[in-house]
C-alpha positions in Angstrom: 116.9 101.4 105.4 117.0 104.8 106.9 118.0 105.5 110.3 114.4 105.3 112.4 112.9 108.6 113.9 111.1 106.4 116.4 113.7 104.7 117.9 114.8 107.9 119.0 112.0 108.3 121.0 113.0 108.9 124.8 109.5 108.0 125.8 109.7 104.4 124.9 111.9 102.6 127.0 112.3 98.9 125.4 113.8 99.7 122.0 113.6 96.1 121.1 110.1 96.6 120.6 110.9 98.5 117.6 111.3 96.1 115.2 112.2 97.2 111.3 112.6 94.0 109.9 109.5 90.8 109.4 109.8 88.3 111.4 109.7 84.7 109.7 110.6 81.1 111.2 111.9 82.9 114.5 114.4 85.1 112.2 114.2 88.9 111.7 114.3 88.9 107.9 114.8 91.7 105.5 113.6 92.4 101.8 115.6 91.3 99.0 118.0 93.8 98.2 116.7 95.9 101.1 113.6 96.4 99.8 111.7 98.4 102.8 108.8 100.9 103.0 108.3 104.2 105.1 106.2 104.7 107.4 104.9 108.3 109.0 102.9 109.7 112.0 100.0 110.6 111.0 99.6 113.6 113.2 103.2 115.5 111.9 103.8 113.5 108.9 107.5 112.9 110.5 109.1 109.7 109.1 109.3 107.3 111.7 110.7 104.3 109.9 111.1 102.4 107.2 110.1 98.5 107.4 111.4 95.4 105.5 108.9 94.4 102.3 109.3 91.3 101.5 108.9 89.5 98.3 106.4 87.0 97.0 109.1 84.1 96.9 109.9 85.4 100.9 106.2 85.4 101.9 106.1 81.6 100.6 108.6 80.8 102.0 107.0 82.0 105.4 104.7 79.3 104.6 106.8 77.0 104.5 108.0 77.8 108.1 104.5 77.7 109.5 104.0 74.1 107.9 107.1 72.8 109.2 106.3 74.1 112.8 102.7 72.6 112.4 103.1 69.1 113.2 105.2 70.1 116.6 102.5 72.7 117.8 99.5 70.9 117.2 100.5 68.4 118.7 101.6 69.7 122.5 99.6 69.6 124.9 97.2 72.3 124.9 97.9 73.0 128.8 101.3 73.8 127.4 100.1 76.1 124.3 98.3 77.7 126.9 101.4 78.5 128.8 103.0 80.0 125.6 99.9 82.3 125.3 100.2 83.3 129.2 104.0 84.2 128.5 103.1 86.4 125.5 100.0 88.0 128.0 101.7 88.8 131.0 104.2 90.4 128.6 102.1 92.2 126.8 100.4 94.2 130.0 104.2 94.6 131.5 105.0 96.5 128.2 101.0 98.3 127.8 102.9 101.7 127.7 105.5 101.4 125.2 102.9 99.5 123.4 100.5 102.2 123.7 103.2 105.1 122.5 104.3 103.2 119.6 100.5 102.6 118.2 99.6 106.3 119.4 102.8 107.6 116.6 101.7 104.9 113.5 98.1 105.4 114.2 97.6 108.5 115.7 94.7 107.6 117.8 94.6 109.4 121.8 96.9 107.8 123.9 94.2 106.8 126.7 92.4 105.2 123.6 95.8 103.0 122.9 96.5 101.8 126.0 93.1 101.0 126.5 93.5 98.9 123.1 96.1 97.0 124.8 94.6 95.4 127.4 91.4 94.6 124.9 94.5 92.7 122.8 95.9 91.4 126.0 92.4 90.1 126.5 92.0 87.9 124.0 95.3 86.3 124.8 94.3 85.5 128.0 90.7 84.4 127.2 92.1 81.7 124.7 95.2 80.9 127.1 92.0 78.9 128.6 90.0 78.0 125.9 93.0 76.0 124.4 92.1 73.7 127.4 88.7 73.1 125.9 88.0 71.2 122.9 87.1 67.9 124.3 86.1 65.1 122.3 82.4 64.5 122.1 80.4 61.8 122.5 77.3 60.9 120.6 74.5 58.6 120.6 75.7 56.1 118.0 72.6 55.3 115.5 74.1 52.3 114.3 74.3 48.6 116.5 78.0 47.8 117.9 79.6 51.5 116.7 80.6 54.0 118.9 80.3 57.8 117.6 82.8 60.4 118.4 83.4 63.8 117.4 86.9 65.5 117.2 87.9 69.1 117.2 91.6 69.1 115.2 93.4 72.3 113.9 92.7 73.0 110.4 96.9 73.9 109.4 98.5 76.8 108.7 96.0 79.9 108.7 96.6 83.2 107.1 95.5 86.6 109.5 95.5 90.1 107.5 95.0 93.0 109.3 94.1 96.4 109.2 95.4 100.1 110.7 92.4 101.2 112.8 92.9 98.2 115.7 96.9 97.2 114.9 97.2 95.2 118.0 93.8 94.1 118.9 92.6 92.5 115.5 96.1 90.6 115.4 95.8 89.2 118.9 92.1 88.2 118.2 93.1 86.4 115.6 96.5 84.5 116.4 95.4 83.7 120.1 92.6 82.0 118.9 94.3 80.2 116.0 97.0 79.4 117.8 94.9 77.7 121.1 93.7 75.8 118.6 96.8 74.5 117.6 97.0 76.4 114.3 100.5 78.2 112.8 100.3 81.6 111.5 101.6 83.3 109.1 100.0 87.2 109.5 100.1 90.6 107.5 100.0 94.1 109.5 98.7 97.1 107.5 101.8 98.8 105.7 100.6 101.6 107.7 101.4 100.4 111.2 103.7 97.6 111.0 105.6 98.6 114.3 102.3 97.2 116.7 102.7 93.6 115.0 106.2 93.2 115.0 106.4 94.7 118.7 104.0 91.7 119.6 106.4 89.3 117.7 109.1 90.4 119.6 107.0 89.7 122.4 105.8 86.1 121.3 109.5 85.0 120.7 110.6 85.9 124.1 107.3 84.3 125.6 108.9 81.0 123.8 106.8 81.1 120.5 108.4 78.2 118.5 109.9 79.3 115.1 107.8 79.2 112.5 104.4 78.9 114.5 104.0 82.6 114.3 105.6 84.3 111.3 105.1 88.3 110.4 105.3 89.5 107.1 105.8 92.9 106.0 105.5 94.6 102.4 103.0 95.3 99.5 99.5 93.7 100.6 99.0 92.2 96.8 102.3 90.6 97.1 103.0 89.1 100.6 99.1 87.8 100.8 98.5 86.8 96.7 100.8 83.4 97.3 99.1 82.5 100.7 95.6 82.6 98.9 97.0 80.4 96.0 98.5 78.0 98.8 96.8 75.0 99.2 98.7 74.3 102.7 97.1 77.8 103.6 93.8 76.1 105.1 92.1 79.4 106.7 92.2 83.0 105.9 90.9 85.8 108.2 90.6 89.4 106.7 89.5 92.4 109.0 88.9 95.2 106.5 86.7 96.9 103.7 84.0 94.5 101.6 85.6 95.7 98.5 88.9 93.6 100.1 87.2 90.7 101.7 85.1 90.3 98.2 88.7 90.4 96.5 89.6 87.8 99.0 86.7 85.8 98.9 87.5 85.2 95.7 91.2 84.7 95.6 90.7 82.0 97.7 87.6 80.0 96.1 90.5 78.1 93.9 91.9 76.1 97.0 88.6 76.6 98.9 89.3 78.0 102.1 87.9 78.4 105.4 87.6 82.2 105.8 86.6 84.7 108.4 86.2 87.7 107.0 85.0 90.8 109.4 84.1 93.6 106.9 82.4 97.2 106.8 79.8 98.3 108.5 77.1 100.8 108.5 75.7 101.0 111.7 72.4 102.2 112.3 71.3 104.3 116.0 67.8 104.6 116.4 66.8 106.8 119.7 63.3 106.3 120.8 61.2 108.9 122.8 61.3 108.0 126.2 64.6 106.7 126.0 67.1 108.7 128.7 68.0 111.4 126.8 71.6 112.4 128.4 72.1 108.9 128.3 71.6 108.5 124.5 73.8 111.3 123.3 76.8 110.1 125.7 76.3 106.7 124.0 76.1 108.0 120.9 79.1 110.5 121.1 81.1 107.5 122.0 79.3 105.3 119.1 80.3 107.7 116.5 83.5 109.4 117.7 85.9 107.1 119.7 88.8 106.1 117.3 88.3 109.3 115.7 85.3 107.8 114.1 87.8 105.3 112.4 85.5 102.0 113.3 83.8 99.9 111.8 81.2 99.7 114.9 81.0 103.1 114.4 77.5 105.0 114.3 77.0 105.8 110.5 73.3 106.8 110.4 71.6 108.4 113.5 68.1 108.0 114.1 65.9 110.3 116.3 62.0 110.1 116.7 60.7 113.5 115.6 58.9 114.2 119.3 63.1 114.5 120.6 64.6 115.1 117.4 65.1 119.1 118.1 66.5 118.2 121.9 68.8 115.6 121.0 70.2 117.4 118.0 71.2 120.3 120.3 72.3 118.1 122.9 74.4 115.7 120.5 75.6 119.0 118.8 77.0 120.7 122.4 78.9 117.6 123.0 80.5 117.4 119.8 81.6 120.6 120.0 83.0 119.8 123.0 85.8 117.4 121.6 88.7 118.5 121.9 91.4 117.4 118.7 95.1 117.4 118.9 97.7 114.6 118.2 97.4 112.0 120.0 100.1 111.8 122.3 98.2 115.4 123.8 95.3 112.6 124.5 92.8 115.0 123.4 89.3 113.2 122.5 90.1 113.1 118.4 93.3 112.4 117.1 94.2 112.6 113.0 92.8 110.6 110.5 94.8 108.0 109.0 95.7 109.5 105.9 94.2 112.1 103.1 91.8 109.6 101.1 90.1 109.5 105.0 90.1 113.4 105.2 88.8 113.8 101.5 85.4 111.1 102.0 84.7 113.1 105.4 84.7 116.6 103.0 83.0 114.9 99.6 80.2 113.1 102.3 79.7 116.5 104.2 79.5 118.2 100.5 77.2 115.7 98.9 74.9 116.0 102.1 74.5 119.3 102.4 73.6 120.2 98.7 70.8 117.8 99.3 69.5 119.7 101.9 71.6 118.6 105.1 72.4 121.5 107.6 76.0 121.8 109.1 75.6 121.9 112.8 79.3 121.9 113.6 82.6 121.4 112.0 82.5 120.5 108.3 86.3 121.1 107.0 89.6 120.1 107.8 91.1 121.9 110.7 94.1 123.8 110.7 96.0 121.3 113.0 97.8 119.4 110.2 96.4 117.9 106.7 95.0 114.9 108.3 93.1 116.7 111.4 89.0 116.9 110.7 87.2 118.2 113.6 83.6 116.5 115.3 81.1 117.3 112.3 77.1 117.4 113.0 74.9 116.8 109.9 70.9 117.5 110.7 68.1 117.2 108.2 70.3 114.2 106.4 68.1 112.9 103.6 68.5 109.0 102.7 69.6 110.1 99.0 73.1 111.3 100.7 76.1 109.2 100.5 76.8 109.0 104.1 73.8 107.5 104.4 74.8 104.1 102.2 78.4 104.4 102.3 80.6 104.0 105.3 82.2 107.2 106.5 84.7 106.4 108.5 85.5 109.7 110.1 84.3 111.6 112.6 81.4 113.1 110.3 77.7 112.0 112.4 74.5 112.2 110.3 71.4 113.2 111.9 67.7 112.3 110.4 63.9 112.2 112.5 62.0 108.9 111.9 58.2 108.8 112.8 57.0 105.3 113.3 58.9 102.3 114.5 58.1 100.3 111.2 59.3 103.1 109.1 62.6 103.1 110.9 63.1 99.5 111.2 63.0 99.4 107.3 65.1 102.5 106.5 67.9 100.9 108.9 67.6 97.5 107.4 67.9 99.3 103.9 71.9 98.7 104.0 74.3 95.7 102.3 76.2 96.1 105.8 74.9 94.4 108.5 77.1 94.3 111.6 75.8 96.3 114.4 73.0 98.2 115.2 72.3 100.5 118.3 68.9 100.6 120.4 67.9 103.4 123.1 64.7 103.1 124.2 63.2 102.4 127.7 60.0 100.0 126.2 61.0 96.2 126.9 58.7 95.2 124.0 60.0 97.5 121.7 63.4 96.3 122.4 62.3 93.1 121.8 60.9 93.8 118.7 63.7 96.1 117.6 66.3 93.0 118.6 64.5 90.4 116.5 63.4 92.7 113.3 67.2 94.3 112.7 69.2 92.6 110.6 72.4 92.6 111.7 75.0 90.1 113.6 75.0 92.5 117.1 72.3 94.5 118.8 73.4 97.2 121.5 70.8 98.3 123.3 71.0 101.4 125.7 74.8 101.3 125.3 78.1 101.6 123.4 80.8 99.1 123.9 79.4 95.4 123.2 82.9 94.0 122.5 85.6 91.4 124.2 87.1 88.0 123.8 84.0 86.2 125.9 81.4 87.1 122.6 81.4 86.3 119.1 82.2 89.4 117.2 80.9 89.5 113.4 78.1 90.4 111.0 75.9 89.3 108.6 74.9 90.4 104.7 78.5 91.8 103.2 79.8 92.6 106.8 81.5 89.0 106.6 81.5 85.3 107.7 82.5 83.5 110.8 82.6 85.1 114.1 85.9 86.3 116.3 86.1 85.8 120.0 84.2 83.4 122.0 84.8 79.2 121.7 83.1 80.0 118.1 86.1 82.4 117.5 88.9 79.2 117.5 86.5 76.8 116.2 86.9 79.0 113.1 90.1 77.6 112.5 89.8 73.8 113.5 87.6 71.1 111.7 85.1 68.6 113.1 86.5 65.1 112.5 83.3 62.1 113.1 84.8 58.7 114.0 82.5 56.0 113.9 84.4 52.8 115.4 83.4 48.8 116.1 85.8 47.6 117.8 85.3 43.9 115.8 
């Protein structure tokens, strides 16, 4: 491997955070004959690294680490799980800012946007630090003369966690704390395009006094590290953050051995803005739905809504504060940082294309900025018909789509009209109407008069081909445990 750009970095002052290699029964492990990958920042295209990509024999055998560590972990204490997770917490927020830097470089998002990323990863660590105290065995009314009824809560095994680039620390943590309160080993794969967050937080777990084996890394080609684990039959639970077109992929990979999965997918969030609703309100929410992560989310707001009675006064409200943003890399911290890479830049250009030869009008932005090839600026589509793209396929980018509605039937029914059903955002000041508006949409999580909805205390997921299960909340680690009924007579 090639001598690391990033661990030059004067700005980041633990270099053992910088981690090149996977990390696999407490051992920092290399590819076979070296194998590695690159890795760039997005906002210079600089090399920063290049990271061990291990085989399909070496991601088994990761496996068979988290198997062998199984039996030990699951069977502490929880009290004393809990004080492993803790550890890796209070480490986590005594390292935010190198934690922060080295996401800002892989993933280019603003810097005030990572480090606020960390302490939502942190979070979840701490939340389940508690929750591992939790599953109690129930009692139940026995229905049968002489028996007594109880229900157990046990770990499901080893579970498998793939992850994706747009939330490198955050969708790792939500996953492993909870697996691992509930007694659970893990064997996880990071996004070949930011690597360095995950194996940073290994670091972090090992010296936090993580077992070997109960929380293994593995780097490399996705196909080839995750391919074994679905064919696994000691693999009991997969959870996939990531496109439908992957979790289908996934879902199906995995039907052999029938696995529990959690699969948090795409979205295609709707925002419908009611008359009467606070108008300055609305458009800072909505600014922040559609452009925080550089519009890289998949809570972000796809499809904008605007009764016609405000449509012309939001529009040139929303359009003033778009044009606002500032963009720059991210370690300027400006509002929008690069996009991930050029297939992100070229779906922001062919949806702004497609829209406006339909009869969409550019409002702002609408071509790459002159930054660096992965830099698109705020865009503002008005007059977006439902026949564009952007309208049925996920944008993520920066790229927000403007349309009027005129009745609240009509709307609820063009906003239902998606195969994503995640979130959906309300602004309106009529209790009824949100009411009605909360019951009628069909998706996992309503906002209402408001942006962020997220953190570990709720159950995070959606319904229709935005996935299965839920992540964060008691729901999030029952995920990976199974209910065991003992019915007993004692003779």
């Amino acid at each position: 491997m090639r001598d690391t750009a990033i661990s030059a970095r004067t700005d980041i002052g633990d270099k053992r955070l910088l981690r090149g290699f996977s990390y696999v029964n407490g051992k920092w492990t290399s590819g076979e004959a070296g194998a590695c990958f690159a890795v760039t920042d997005p906002a210079t295209g600089a090399h920063l690294g290049d990271i061990a990509a291990l085989s399909a024999a070496q991601s088994a055998a990761a496996v068979d680490a988290a198997q062998a560590g199984f039996p030990a972990w699951s069977q502490r204490l929880p009290q004393e799980r809990a004080m492993v997770l803790r550890r890796w917490h209070d480490l986590m927020i005594a390292a935010k800012e190198d934690l922060a830097r080295i996401m800002v470089l892989e993933q280019g998002k603003p810097l005030s946007e990572a480090r606020g990323e960390i302490d939502y990863a942190a979070a979840f660590i701490d939340y389940y630090a508690e929750e591992a105290k939790r599953p109690n065995v129930e009692g139940v009314t026995s229905h049968l003369p002489d028996a007594e009824v109880e229900l157990w809560l046990e770990p499901v095994g080893v579970v498998a966690l793939i992850t994706p680039w747009n939330f490198p620390s955050a969708m790792l943590t939500r996953k492993a704390a909870a697996a691992l309160a509930a007694g659970c080993t893990i064997v996880a794969h990071p996004s070949t395009e930011t690597p360095y967050s995950a194996l940073a937080l290994a670091e972090l777990a090992e010296r936090a006094g993580m077992p070997a084996g109960v929380f293994n890394v593995v780097t490399g080609d996705a196909p080839t590290v995750v391919e074994p684990w679905t064919k696994d039959t000691r693999v009991r639970a997969l959870s996939f953050t990531g496109s439908t077109e992957v979790g289908r992929l996934l879902y199906r990979q995995s039907a052999e051995t029938v696995k529990k999965l959690v699969l948090e997918l795409g979205g295609h969030a709707p925002v419908i803005v009611f008359k009467g609703a606070d108008l300055d309100r609305a458009v800072a929410e909505v600014i922040k739905a559609k452009f925080a992560t550089s519009g890289q989310d998949c809570l972000g707001a796809n499809r904008i809504y605007v009764e016609r009675p405000i449509y012309d006064a939001f529009c040139v409200k929303f359009v003033a504060a778009a044009k606002a943003l500032t963009l720059a890399p991210g370690m300027e911290d400006a509002d929008l940082g690069p996009l991930m890479n050029a297939r992100a830049v070229a779906k922001q250009q062919a949806h702004v294309d497609d829209a406006l030869a339909k009869g969409a009008r550019l409002a702002c932005g609408g071509a790459p900025a002159d930054l660096g090839p992965l830099f698109y600026p705020a865009t503002v589509l008005t007059d977006v018909p439902d026949s564009a793209k952007i309208m049925h396929e996920e944008s993520f980018g920066p790229v927000a789509p403007i349309t009027p509605f005129d009745t609240e039937d009509e709307v609820i029914t063009r906003a239902n009209d998606s195969e994503y059903g995640l979130v959906a955002y309300v602004h309106s000041q009529d209790p009824k109407r949100i009411y009605r508006l909360s019951r009628a949409l069909h998706y996992g999580m309503v906002a209402v008069n408001r942006t962020k909805v997220t953190g570990a205390p709720i159950p995070f997921g959606g319904v229709k081909q935005s996935g299965l299960g839920r992540e964060g909340a008691r729901m999030g680690m029952q995920e990976f445990m199974d209910l065991k009924y003992v019915c007993r007579d004692w003779g």
